[in-house]
C-alpha positions as a Markdown table, in Angstrom:
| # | Residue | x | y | z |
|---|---|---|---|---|
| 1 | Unk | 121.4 | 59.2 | 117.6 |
| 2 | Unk | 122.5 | 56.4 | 115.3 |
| 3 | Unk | 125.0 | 56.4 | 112.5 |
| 4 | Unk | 124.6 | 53.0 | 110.3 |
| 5 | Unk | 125.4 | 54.3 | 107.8 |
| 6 | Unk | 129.2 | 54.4 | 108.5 |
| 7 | Unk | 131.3 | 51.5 | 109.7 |
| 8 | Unk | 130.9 | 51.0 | 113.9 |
| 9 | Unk | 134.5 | 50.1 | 113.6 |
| 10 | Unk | 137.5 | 52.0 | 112.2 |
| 11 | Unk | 140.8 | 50.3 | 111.8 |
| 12 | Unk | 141.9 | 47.5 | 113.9 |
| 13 | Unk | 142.7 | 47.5 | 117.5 |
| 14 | Unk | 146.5 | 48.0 | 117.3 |
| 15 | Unk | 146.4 | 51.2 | 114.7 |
| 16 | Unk | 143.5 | 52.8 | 117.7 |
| 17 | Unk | 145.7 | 51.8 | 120.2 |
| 18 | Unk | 148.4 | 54.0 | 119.0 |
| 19 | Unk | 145.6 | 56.9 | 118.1 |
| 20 | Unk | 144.4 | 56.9 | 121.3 |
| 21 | Unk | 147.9 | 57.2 | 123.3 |
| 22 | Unk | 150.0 | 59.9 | 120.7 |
| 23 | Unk | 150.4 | 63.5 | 121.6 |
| 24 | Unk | 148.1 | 65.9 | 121.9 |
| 25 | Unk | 147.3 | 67.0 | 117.5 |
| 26 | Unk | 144.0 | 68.5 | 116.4 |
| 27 | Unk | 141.4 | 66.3 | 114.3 |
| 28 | Unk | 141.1 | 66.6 | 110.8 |
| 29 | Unk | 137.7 | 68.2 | 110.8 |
| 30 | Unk | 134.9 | 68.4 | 107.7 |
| 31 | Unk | 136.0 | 70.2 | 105.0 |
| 32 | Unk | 133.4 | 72.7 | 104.6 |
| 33 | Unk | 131.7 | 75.1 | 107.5 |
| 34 | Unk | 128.9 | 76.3 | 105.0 |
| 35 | Unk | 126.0 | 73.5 | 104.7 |
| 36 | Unk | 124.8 | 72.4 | 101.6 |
| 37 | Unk | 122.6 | 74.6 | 99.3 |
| 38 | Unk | 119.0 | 73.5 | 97.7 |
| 39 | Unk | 119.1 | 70.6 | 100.5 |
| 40 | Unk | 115.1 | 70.4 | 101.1 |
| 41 | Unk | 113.9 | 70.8 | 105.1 |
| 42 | Unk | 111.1 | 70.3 | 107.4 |
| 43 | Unk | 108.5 | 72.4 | 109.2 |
| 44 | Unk | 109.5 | 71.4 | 112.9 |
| 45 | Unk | 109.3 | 71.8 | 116.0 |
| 46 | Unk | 112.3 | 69.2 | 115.8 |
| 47 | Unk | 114.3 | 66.3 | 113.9 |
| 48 | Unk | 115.3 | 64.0 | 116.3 |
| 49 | Unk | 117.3 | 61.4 | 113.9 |
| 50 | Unk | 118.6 | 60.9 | 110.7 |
| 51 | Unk | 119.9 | 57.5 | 109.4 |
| 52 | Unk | 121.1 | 57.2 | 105.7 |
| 53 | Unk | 120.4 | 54.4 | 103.5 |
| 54 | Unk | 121.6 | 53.9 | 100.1 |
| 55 | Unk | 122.3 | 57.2 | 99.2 |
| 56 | Unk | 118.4 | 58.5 | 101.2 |
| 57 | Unk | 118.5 | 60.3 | 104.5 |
| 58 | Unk | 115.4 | 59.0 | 106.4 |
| 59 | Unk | 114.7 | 61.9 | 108.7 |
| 60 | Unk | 112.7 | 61.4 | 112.0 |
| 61 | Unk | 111.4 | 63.7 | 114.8 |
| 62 | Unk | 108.2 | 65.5 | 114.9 |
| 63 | Unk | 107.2 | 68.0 | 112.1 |
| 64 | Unk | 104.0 | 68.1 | 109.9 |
| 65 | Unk | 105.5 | 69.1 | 106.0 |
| 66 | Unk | 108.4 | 68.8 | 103.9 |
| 67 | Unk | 109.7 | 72.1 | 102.4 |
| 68 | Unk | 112.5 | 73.2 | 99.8 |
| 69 | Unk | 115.1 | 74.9 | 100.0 |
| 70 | Unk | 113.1 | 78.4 | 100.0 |
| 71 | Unk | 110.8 | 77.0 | 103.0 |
| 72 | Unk | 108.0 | 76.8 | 100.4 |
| 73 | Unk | 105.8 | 73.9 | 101.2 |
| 74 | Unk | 106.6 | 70.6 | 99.6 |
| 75 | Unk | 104.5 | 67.7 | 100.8 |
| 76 | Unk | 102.4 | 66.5 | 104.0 |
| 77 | Unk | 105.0 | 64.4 | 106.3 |
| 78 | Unk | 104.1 | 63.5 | 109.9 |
| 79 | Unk | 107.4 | 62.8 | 112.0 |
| 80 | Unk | 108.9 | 60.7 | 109.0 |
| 81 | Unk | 110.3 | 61.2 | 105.5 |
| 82 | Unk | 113.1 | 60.7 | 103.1 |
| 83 | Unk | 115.1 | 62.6 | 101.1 |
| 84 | Unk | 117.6 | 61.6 | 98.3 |
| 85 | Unk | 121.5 | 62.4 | 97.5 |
| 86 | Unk | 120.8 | 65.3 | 96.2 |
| 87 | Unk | 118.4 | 66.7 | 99.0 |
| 88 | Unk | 115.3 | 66.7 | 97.4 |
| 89 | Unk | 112.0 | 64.5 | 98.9 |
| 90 | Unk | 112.1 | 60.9 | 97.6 |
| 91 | Unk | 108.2 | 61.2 | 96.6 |
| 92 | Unk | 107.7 | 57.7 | 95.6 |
| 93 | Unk | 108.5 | 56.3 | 98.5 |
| 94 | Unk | 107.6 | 59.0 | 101.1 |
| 95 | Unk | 104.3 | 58.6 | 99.4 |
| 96 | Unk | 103.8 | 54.8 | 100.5 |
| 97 | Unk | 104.8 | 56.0 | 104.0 |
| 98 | Unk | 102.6 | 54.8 | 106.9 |
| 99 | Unk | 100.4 | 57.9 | 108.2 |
| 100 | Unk | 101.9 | 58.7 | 112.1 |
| 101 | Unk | 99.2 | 59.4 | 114.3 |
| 102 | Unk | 98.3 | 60.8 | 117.6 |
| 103 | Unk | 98.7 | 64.0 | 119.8 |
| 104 | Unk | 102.0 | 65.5 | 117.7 |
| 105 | Unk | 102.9 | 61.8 | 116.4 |
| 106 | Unk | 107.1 | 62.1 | 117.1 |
| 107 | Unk | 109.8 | 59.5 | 115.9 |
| 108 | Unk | 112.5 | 59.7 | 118.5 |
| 109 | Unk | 115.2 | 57.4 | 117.3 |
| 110 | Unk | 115.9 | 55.5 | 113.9 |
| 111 | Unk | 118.3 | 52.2 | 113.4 |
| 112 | Unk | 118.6 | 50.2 | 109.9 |
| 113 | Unk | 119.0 | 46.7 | 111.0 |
| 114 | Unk | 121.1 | 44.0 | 109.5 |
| 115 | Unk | 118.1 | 42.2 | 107.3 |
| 116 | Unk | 117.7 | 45.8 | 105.7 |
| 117 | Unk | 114.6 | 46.8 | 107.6 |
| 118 | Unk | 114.6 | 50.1 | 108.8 |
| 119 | Unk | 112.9 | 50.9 | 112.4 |
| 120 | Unk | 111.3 | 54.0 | 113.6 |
| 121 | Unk | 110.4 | 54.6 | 117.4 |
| 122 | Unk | 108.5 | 57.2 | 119.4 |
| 123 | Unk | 105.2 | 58.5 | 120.5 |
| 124 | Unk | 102.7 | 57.4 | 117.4 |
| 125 | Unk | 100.0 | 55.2 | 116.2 |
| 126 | Unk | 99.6 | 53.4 | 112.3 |
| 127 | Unk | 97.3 | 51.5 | 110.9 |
| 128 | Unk | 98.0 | 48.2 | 108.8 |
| 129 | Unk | 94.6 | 46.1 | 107.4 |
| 130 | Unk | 92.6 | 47.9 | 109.3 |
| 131 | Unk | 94.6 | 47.4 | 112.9 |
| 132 | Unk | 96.2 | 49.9 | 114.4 |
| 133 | Unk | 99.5 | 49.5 | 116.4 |
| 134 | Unk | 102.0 | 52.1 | 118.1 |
| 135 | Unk | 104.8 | 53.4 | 118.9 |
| 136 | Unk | 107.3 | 50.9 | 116.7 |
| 137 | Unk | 107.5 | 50.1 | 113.3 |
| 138 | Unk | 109.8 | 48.6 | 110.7 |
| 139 | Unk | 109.3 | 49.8 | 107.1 |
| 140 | Unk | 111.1 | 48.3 | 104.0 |
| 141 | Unk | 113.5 | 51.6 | 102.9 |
| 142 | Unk | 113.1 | 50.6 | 99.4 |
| 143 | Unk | 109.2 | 51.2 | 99.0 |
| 144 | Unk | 108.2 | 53.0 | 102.1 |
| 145 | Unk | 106.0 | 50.3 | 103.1 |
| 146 | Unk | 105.7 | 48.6 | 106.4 |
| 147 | Unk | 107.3 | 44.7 | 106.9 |
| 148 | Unk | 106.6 | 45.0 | 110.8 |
| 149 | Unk | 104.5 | 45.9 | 113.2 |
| 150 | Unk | 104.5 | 46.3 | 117.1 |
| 151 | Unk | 102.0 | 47.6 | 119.9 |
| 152 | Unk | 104.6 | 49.1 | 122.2 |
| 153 | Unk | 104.9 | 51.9 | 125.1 |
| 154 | Unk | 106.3 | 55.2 | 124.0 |
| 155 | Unk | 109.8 | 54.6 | 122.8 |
| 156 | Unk | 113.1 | 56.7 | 122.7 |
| 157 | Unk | 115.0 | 54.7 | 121.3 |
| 158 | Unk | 115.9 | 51.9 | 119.5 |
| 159 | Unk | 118.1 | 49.7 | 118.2 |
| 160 | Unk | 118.1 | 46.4 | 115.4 |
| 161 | Unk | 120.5 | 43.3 | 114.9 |
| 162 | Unk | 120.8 | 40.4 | 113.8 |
| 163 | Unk | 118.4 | 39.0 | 116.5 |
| 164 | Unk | 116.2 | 41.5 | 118.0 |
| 165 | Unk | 114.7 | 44.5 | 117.9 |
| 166 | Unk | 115.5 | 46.4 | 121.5 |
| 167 | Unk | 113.3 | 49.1 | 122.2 |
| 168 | Unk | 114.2 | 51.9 | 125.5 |
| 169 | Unk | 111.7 | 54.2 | 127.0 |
| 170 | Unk | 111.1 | 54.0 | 130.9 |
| 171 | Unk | 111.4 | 50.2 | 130.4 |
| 172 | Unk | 114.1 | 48.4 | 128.3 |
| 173 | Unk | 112.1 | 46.2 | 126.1 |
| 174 | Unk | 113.3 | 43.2 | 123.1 |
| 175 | Unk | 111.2 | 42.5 | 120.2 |
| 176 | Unk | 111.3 | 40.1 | 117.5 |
| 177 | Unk | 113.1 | 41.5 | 114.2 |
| 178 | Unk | 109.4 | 40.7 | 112.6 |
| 179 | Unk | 107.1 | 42.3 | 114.8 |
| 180 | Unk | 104.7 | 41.4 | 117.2 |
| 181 | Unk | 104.7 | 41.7 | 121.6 |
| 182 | Unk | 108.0 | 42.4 | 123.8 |
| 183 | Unk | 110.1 | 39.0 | 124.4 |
| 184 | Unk | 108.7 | 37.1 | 127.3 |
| 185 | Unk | 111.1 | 35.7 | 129.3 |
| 186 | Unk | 113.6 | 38.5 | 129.3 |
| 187 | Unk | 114.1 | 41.0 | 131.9 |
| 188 | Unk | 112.6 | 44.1 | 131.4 |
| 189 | Unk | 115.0 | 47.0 | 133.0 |
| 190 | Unk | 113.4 | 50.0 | 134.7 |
| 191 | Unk | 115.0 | 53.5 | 135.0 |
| 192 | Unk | 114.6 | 56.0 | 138.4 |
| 193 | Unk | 115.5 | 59.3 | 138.8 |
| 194 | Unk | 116.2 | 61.1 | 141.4 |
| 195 | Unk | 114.1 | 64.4 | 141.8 |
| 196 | Unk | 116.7 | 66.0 | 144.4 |
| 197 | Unk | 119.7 | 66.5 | 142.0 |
| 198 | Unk | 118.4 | 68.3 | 139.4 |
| 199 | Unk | 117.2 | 72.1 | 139.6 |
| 200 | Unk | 114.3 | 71.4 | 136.3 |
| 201 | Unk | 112.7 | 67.5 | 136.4 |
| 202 | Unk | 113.3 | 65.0 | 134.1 |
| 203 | Unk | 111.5 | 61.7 | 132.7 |
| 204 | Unk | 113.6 | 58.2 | 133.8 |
| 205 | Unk | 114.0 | 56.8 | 129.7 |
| 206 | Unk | 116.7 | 54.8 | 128.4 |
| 207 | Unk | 117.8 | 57.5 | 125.3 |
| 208 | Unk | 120.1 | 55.3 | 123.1 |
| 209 | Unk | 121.3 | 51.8 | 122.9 |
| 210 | Unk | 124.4 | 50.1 | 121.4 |
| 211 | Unk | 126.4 | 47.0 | 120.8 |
| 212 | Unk | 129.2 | 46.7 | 123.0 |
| 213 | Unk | 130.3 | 43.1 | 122.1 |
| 214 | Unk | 128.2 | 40.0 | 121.1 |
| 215 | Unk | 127.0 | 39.4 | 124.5 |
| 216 | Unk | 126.5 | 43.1 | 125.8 |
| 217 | Unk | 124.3 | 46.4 | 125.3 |
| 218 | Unk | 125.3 | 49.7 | 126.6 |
| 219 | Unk | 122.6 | 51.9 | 127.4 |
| 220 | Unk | 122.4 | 55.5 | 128.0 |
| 221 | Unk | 119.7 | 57.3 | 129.5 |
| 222 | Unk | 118.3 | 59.8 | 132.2 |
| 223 | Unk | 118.5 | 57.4 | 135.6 |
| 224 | Unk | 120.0 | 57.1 | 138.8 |
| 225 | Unk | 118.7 | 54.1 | 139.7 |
| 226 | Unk | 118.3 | 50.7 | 137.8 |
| 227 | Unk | 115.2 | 48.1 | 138.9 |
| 228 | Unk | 114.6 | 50.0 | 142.3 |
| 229 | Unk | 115.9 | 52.9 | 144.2 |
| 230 | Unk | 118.2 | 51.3 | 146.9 |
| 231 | Unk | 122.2 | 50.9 | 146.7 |
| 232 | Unk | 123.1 | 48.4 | 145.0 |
| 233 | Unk | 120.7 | 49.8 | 142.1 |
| 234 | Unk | 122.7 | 52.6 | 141.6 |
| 235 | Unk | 124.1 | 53.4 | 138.1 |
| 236 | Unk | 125.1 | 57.0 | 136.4 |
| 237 | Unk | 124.8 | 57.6 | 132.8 |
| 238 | Unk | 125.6 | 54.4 | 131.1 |
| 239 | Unk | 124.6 | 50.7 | 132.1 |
| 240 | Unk | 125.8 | 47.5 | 130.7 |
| 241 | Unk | 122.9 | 44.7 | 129.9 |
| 242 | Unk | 123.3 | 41.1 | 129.0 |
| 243 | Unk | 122.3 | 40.3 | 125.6 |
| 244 | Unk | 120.7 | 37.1 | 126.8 |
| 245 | Unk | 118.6 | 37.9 | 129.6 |
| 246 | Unk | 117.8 | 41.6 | 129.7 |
| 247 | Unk | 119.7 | 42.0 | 133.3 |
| 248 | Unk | 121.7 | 44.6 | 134.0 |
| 249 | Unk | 125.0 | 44.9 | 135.6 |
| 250 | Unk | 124.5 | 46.5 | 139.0 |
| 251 | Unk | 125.9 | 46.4 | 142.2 |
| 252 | Unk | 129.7 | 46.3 | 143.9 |
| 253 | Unk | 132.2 | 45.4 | 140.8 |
| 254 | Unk | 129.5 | 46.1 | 138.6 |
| 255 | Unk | 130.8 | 48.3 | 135.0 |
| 256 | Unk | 130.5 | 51.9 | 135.7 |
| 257 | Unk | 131.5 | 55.0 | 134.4 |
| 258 | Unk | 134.9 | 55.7 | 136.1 |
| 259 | Unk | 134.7 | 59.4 | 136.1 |
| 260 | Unk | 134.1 | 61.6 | 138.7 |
| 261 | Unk | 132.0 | 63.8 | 136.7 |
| 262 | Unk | 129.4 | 60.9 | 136.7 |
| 263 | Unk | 129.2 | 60.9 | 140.1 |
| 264 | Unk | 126.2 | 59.4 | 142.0 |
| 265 | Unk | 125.6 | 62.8 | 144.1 |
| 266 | Unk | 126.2 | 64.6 | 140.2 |
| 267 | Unk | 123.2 | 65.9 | 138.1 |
| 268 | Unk | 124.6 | 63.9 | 135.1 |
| 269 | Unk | 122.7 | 62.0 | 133.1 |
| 270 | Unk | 123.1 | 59.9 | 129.1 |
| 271 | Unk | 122.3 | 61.6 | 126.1 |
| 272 | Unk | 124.2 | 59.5 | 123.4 |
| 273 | Unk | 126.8 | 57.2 | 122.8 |
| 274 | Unk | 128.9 | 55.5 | 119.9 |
| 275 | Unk | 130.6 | 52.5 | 119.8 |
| 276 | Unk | 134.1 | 51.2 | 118.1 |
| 277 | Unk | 133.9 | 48.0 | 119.3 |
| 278 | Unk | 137.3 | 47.5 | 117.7 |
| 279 | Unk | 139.3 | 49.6 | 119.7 |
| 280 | Unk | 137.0 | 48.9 | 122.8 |
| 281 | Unk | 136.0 | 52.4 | 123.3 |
| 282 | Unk | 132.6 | 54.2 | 123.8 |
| 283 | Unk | 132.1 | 57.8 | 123.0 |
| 284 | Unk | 129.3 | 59.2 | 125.3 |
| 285 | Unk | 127.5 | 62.5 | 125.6 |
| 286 | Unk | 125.9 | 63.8 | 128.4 |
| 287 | Unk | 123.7 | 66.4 | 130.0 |
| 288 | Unk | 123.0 | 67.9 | 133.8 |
| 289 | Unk | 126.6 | 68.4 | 134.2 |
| 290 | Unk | 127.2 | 68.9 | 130.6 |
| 291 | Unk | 130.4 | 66.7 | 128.9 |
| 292 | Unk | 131.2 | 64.3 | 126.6 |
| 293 | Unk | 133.9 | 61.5 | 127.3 |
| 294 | Unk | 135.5 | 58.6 | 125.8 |
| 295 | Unk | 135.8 | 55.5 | 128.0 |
| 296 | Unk | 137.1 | 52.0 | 128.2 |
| 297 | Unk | 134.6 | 49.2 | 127.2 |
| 298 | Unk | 136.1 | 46.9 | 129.3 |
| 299 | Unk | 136.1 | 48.3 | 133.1 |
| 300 | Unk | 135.0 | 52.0 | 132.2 |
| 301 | Unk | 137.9 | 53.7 | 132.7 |
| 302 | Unk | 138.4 | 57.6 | 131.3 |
| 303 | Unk | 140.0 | 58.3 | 127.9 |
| 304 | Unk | 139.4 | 61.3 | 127.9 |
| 305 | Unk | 136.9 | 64.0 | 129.0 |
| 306 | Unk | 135.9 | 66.7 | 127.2 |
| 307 | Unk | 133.5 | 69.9 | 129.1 |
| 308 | Unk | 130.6 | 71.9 | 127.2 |
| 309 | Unk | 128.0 | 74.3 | 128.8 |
| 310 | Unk | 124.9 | 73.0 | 127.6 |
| 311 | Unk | 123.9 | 68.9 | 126.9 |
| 312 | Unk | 125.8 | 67.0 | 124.5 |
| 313 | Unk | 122.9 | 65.6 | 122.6 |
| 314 | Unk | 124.4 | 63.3 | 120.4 |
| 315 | Unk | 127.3 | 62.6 | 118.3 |
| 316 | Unk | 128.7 | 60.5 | 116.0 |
| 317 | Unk | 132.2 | 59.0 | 114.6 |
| 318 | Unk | 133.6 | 60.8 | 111.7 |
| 319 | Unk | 136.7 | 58.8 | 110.4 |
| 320 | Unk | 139.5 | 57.2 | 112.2 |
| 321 | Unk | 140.6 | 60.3 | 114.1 |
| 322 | Unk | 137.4 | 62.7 | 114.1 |
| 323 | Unk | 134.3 | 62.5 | 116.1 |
| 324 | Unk | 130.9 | 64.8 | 115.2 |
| 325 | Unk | 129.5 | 66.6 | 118.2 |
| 326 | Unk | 126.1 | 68.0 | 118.4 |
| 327 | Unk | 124.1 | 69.7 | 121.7 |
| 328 | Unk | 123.2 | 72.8 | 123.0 |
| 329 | Unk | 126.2 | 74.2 | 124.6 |
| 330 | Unk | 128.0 | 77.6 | 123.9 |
| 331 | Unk | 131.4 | 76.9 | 124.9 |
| 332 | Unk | 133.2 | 73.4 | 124.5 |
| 333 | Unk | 136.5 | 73.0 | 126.7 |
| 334 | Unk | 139.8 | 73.7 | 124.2 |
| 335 | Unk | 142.8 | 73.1 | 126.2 |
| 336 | Unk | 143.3 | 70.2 | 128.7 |
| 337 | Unk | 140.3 | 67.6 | 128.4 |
| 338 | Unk | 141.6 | 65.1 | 131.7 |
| 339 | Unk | 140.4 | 66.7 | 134.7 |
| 340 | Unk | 136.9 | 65.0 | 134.8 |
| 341 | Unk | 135.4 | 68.1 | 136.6 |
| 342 | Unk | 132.3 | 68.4 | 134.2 |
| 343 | Unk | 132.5 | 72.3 | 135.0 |
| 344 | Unk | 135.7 | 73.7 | 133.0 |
| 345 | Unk | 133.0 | 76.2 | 130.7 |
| 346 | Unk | 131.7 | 79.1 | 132.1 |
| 347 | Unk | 128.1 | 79.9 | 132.0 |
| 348 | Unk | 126.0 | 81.5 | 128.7 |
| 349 | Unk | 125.8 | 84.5 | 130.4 |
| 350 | Unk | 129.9 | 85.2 | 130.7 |
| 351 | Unk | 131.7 | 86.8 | 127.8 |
| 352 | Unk | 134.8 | 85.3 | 128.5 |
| 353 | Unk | 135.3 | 81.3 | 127.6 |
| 354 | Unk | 138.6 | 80.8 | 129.8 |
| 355 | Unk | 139.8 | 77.8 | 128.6 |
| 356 | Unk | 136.8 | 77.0 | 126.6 |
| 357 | Unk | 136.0 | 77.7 | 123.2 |
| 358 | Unk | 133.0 | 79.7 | 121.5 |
| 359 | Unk | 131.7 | 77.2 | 119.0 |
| 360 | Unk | 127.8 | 76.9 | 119.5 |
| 361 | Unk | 126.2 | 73.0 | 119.2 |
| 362 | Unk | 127.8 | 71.8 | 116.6 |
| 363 | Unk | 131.9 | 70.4 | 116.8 |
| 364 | Unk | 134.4 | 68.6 | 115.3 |
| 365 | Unk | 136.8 | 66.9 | 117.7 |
| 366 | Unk | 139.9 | 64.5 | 117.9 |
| 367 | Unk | 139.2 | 60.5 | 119.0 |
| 368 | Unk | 142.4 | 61.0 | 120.2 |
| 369 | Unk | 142.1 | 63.8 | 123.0 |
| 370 | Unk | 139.0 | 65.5 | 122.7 |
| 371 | Unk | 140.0 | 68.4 | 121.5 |
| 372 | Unk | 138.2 | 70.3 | 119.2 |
| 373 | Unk | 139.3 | 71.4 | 115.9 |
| 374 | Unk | 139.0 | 75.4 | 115.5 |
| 375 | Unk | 138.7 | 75.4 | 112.1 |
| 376 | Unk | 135.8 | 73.6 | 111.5 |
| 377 | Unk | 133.0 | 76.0 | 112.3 |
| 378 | Unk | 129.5 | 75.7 | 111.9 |
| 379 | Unk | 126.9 | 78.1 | 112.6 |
| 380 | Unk | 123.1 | 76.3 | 114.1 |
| 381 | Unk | 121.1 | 78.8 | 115.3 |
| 382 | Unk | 118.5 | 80.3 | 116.1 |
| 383 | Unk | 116.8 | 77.6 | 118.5 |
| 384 | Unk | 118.0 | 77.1 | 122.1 |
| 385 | Unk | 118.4 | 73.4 | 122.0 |
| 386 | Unk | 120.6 | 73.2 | 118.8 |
| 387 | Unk | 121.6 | 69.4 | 117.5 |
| 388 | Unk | 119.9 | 66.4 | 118.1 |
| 389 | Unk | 121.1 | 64.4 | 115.2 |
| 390 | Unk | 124.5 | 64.1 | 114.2 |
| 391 | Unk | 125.1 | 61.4 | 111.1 |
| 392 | Unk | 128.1 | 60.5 | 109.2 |
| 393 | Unk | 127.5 | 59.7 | 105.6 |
| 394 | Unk | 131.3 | 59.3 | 103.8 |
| 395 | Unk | 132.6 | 62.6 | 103.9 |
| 396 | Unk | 129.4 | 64.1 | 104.4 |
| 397 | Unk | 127.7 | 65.4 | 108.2 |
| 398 | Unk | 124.0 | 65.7 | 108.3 |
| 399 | Unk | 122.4 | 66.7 | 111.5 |
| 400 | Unk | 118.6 | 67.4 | 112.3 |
| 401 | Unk | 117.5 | 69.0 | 115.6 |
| 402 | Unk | 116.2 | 72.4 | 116.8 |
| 403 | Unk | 117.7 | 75.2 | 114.4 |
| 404 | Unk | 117.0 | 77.2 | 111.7 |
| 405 | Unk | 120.3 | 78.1 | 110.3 |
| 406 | Unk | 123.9 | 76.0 | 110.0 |
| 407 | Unk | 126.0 | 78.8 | 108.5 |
| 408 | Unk | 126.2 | 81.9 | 108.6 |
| 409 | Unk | 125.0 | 82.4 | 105.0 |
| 410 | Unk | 121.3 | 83.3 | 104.6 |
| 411 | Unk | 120.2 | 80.1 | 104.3 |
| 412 | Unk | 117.6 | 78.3 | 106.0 |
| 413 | Unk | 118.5 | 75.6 | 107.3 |
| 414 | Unk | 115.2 | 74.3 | 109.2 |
| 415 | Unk | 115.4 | 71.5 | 111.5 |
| 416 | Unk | 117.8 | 69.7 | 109.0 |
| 417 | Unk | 120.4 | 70.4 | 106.9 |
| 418 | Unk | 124.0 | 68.6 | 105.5 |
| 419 | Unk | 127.5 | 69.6 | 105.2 |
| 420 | Unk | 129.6 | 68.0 | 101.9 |
């Protein structure tokens, strides 16, 4: 999910330039494994995003109570809460909160926007006066109250700038940065999937939206198809949109993914992606095939690409030569990230990783390659799913997602947790 709260670009153009083309060296990785102690948590089933602001990790997903760092029972928080620098609950302003409501209310995605106002999206209904909206809301992150209000479709995520408000869910929708409807006049994208490439089913949703220059969104999501199911609507993983009109770019010399583990006949589909619109590149994770890549902003092109067993859920840029990985894998490619297969790891069930590595969900790895730094190493367990939320505050890594334990100390570690 989102990172704000560290710069989207790192260094200038030239000094990436010479990053991305110098030989093959390890990242310089966190400088702790063990996650922070006395760092308060949540109940579950899941944390699906975590966006700092001043100093307070807003925490979003789906979970009914804050708890310390013993798992004793803290507060009441439906899908939405904040904790301070020192990892305790913020209570005066998680107290002035908006109450999330609906079947198992779920925030999905998070994103600070440039006038300070802080968004949450999902599956969820408020009240405000007496009227209730859904689904989308933007709360002042100095007070806990809400400055906007929407009535929108379930969300997944979400993304503020200076403009607009863009909101991603089956539809791509734009909103004003104050509330109210969806932007008439601008094109509403729709994703397809195809049922016949995949051996489990999965939703059509835009999952995560970025920047990539003043005129242009990337989008990443679970589609095969953009605005209809024919061939020039095809698109794999990541689609470009016009800022302007909400159309995407489809159809023969239309930006693509130029790797052939994204595919049209492939199972692949977008998970996440981060931006350094400096250097032009987008990092992206995906799932179905299972890999994460670094590719050109301007024509697609292949960095690098980088293989894991299990989704890459999300992931996040850690300084000027590391990037934070989070997902549900077991292996993660170690030698050799440039063939674009999408199937160097072996299966959970083999003992031996080949040219993979054993480092469960959670990774640190070089901008550069995409190699992953070994000594860097994290322990999530005990949830299949792992990391959903990877977020880069200074020095320090938070993550949220599906886990009860980072380390291999006796923690716990539930459903959210930091590393300093």
């Amino acid at each position: 999910m989102r990172t704000w709260a560290r710069p989207t670009t790192v260094g200038t153009l030239a000094a990436l330039a010479v990053t991305l083309l110098a030989p093959a060296v390890r990242a310089a990785p966190p400088s702790s494994s063990t996650a922070d102690n006395g760092v308060f948590m949540v109940d579950g089933p899941v944390v699906n995003d975590v966006v700092v602001v001043g100093g307070n990790a807003w925490i979003g997903g789906a979970f009914s109570e804050v708890q310390d760092q013993s798992g004793s029972r803290v507060a009441g928080a439906r899908g939405l809460t904040v904790f301070g620098p020192t990892g305790q609950l913020v209570g005066s302003i998680h107290a002035s909160l908006p109450e999330l409501g609906g079947t198992s209310p779920t925030v999905f995605d998070l994103s600070l926007g440039p006038n300070g106002t802080l968004y949450a999206a999902g599956k969820f209904t408020y009240t405000v006066g007496g009227k209730t909206y859904k689904n989308l809301v933007g709360i002042d992150p100095a007070t806990g109250g809400v400055v906007a209000t929407y009535i929108a479709n379930p969300l997944k995520s979400v993304l503020a700038t200076s403009d607009y408000v863009y909101g991603g869910g089956r539809k791509l929708w734009r909103f004003k940065l104050g509330g109210g409807p969806a932007s008439d006049g601008w094109h509403t994208m729709t994703a397809y999937v195809d049922g016949s490439l995949r051996g489990h089913t999965i939703q059509p949703a835009f999952r995560e939206i970025e920047l990539a220059s003043a005129t242009r969104l990337i989008v990443v999501g679970q589609f095969d198809w953009i605005d209809g199911t024919g061939t020039a609507n095809q698109k794999k993983v990541a689609v470009m949109v016009n800022v302007a009109t909400g159309q995407p770019d489809l159809g023969t010399g239309s930006w693509t993914l130029g790797c052939s583990c994204a595919r049209q006949e492939s199972a692949a589909f977008g998970h996440a992606v981060d931006v350094d619109a400096t250097a032009g590149i987008a990092y992206v994770g995906a799932g179905g095939n299972d890999w994460l890549a670094a590719v050109r902003l301007s024509d697609g092109s292949v960095v690098w690409q980088t293989d894991t067993n299990g989704s890459v859920q999300d992931l996040a840029v850690y300084d000027a030569e590391t990037l934070i990985v989070g997902g549900h894998w077991t292996y993660i490619e170690l030698v050799g990230p440039n063939d674009q297969s999408g199937s160097e790891c072996p299966s959970r069930t083999s003992s031996d990783p080949g040219t993979c590595w054993a480092q469960p969900r959670l990774a640190a790895l070089s901008r550069a390659n995409g190699l992953p730094h070994t000594s860097w190493t994290p322990a999530p367990c005990c949830k299949y799913r792992g990391i959903w939320a990877t977020t880069v505050e200074g020095a320090r890594v938070h993550v949220g997602g599906e886990f009860t334990k980072l380390d291999t100390e006796s923690g716990p570690e539930r459903f959210y947790g930091r590393f300093s």
